[in-house]
C-alpha positions as CSV (number, residue, x, y, z in Angstrom):
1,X,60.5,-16.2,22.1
2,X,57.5,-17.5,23.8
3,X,58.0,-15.1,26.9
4,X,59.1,-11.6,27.1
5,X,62.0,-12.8,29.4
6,X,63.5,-15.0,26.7
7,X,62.9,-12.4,23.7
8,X,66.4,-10.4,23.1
9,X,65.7,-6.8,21.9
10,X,69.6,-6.8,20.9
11,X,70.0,-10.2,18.6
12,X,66.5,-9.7,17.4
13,X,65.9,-8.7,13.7
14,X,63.1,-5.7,13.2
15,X,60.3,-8.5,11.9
16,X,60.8,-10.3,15.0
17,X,60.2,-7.1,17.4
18,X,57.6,-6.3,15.3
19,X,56.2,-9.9,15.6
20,X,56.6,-9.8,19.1
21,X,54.6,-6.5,20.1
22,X,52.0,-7.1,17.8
23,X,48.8,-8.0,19.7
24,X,47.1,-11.1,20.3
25,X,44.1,-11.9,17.9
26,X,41.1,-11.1,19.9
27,X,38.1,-13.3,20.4
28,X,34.8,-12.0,18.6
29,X,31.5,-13.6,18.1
30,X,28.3,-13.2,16.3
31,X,24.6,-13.8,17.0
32,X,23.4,-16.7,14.2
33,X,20.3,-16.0,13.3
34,X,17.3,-17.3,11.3
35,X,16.1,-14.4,8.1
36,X,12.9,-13.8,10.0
37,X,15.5,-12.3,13.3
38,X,15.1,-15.0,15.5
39,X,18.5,-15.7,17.7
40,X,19.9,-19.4,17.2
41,X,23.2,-19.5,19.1
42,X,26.1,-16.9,19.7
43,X,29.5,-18.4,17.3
44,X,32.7,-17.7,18.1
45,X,34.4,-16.0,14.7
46,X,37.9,-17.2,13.9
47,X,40.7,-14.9,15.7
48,X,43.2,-15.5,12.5
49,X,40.5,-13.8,10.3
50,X,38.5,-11.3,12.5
51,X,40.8,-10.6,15.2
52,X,43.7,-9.3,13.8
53,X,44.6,-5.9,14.0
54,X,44.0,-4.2,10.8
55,X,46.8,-2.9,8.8
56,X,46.2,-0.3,7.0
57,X,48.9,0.9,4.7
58,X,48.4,-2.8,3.0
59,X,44.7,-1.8,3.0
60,X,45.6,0.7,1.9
61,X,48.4,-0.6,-1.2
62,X,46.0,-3.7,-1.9
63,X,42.4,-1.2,-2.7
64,X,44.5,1.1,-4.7
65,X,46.1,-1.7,-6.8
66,X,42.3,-2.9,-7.0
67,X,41.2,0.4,-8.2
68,X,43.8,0.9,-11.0
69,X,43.3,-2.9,-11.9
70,X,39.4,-1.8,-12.5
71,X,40.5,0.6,-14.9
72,X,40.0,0.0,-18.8
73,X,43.3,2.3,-20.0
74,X,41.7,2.3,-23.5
75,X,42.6,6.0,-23.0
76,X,44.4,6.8,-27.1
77,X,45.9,9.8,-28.9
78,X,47.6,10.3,-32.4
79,X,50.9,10.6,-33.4
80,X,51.8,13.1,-35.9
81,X,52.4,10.0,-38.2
82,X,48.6,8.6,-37.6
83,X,47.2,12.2,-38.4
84,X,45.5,11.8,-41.9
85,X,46.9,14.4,-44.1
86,X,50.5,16.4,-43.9
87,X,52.6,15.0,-46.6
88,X,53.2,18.1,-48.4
89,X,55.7,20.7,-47.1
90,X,53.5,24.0,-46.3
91,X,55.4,26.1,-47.9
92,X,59.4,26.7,-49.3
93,X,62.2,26.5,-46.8
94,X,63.8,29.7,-47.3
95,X,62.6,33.6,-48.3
96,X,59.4,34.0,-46.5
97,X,60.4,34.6,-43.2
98,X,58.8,32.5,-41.5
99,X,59.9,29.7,-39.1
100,X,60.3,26.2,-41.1
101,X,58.0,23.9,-41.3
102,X,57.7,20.3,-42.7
103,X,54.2,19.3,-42.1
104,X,50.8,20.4,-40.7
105,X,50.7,17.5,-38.7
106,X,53.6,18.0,-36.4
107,X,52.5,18.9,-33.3
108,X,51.7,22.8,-32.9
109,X,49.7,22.9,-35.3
110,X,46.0,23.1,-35.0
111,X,45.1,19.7,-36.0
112,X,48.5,18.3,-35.7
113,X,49.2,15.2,-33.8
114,X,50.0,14.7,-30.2
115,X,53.0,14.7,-28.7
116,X,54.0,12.8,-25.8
117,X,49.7,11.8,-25.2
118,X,48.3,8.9,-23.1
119,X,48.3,5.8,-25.5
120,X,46.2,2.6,-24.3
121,X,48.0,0.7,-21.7
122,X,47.6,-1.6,-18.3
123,X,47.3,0.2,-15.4
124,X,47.0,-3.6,-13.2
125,X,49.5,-3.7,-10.1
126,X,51.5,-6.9,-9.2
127,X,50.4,-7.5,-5.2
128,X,52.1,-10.6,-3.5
129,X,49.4,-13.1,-2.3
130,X,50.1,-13.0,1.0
131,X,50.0,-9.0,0.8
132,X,46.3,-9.9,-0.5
133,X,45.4,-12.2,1.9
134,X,46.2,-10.2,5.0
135,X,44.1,-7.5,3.7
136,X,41.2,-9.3,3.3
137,X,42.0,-10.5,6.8
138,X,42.4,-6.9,7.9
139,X,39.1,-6.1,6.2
140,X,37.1,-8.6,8.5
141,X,38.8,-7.6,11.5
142,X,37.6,-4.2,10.9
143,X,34.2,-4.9,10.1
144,X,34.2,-7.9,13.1
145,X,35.6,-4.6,15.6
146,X,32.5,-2.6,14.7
147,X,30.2,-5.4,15.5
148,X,29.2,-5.1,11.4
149,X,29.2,-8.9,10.5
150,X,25.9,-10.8,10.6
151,X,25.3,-13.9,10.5
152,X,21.9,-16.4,9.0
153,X,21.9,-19.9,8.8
154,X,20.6,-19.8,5.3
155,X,18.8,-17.8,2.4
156,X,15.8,-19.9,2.5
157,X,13.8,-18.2,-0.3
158,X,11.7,-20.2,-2.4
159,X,11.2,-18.2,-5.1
160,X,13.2,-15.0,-6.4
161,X,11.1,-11.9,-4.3
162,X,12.5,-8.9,-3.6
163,X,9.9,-8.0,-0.9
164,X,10.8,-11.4,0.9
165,X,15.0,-10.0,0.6
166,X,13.7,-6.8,2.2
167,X,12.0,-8.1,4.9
168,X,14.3,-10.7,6.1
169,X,16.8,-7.2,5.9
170,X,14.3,-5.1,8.1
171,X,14.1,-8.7,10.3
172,X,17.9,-8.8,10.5
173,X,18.3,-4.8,11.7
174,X,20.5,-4.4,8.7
175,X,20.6,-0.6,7.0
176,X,22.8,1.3,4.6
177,X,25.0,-0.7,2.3
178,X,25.1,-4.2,2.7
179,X,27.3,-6.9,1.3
180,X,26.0,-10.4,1.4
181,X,28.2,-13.6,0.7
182,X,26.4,-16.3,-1.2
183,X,27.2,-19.9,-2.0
184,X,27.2,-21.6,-5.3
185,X,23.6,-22.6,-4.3
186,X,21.8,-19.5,-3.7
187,X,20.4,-18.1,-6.6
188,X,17.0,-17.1,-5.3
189,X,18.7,-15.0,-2.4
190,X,21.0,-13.5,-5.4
191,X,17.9,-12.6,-7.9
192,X,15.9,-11.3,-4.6
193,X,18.2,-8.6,-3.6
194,X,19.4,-8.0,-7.2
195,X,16.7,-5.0,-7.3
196,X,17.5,-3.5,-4.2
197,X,19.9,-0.7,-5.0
198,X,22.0,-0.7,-1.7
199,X,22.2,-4.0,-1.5
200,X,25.9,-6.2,-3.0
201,X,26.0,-9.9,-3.6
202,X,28.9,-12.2,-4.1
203,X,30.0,-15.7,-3.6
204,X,32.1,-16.0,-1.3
205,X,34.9,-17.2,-3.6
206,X,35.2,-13.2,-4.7
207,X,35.4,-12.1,-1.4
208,X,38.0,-8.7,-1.5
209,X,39.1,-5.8,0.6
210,X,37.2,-3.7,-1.5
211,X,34.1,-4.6,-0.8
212,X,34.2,-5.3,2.3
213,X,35.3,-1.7,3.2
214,X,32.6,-0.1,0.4
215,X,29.9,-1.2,2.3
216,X,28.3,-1.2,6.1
217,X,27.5,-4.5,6.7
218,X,28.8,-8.2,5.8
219,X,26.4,-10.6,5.8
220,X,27.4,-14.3,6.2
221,X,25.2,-18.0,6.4
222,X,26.5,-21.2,7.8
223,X,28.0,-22.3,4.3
224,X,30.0,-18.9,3.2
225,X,31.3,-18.0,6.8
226,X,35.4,-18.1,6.3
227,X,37.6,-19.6,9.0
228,X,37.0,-22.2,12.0
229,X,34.1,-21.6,13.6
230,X,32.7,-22.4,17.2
231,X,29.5,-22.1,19.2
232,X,28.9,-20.6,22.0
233,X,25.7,-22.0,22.6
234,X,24.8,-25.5,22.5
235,X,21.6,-24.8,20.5
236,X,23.6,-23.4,16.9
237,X,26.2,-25.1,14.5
238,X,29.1,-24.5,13.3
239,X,30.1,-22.9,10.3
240,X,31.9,-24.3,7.6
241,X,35.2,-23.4,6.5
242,X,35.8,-21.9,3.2
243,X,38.8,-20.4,1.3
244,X,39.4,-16.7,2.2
245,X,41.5,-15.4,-0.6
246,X,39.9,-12.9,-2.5
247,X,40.3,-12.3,-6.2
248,X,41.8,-9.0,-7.9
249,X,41.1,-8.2,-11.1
């Protein structure tokens, strides 16, 4: 099925049309830059991650399984046999005309129990992995389309200031929210934009949909950029590939 001629519309399943018409990863690159804004080389982003068409109703399934996954569900009501009190029978069955009634717990009473309330439970989704995965892909893509992924060579901080964070930020053109991917190795850059209130940091191991789609800008170095990587100047390096699944609590 390598050309259109020898694809057959009539033997071939839906996931292999749909395989078929769906586009070609596109080629997208990035400026690699030093933090004080100075242009290093232009590299080539990998297609598989930031090419890809976006798909959105996973997007879409994948931050809402997130979402409810975030949630504590310590939500709790009582019973009418956790209400403290109600072991005596109000009053006698019979002769006083009104309804029956066993307890002052039961439920329509004023400071009965509950019935039928929320009780603490898990509100976490199963998602397949590969449902994950091409959501985070899609989640690149999208950011990679908009021209929103920036890329430094390194966080070379040597001490923890937030004035240095925020001016290799001005330096870099970067405004609104901004998510920048660490390594293992860069506390300094994680303690200087800790203050800044627009500002998210994570390694790169954490990487999610979420996040990438909560904020403006992705922020990348040579050590935390996912996927193969090329130049497209003789001047730069390549970056270093790293695992792109994200996690999901």
């Amino acid at each position: 099925m390598s050309s259109s001629s020898a694809f057959d519309l009539e033997t071939a399943s839906p996931a292999e049309i749909r395989r078929f018409l769906r586009p070609a990863p596109a080629q997208r690159t990035v400026d690699r830059r030093s933090i004080d804004g100075t242009v290093l080389a232009q590299v080539n982003l990998d297609p598989s991650l930031f090419g890809i068409e976006p798909n959105l109703a996973v997007l879409h399934q994948i931050v809402t399984a997130q979402l409810a996954a975030a949630r504590s569900g310590t939500q709790s009501t009582k019973t009418r046999a956790e209400v403290r009190g109600g072991g005596a029978k109000p009053f006698r069955q019979k002769g006083t005309g009104r309804a029956r009634q066993g307890s002052t717990r039961s439920p329509q009473w004023i400071g009965g129990g509950v019935a039928l309330g929320p009780k603490p439970r898990s509100y976490a989704q199963k998602t397949p992995k590969k449902m994950i995965q091409l959501a985070l892909k899609s989640a690149l893509s999208d950011r990679a389309s908009q021209g929103r992924v920036a890329l430094v060579d390194s966080w070379a901080f040597d001490v923890p200031r937030t004035k240095d964070a925020v001016a290799a930020l001005h330096a870099l053109g970067l405004e609104g929210r901004v998510l920048v991917v660490l390594g293992e190795e860069d506390g300094y850059a994680d303690r200087s934009f800790g203050n800044l209130p627009e500002i998210q940091t994570m390694v790169v191991g954490e990487l999610n949909a979420y996040d990438i789609l909560v904020n403006d800008w992705l922020v990348f170095t040579d050590a935390t950029l996912p996927g193969e990587t090329g130049t497209a100047s003789p001047t730069g390096s390549t970056g270093v590939a790293t695992d792109t699944e994200g996690s999901q609590s």
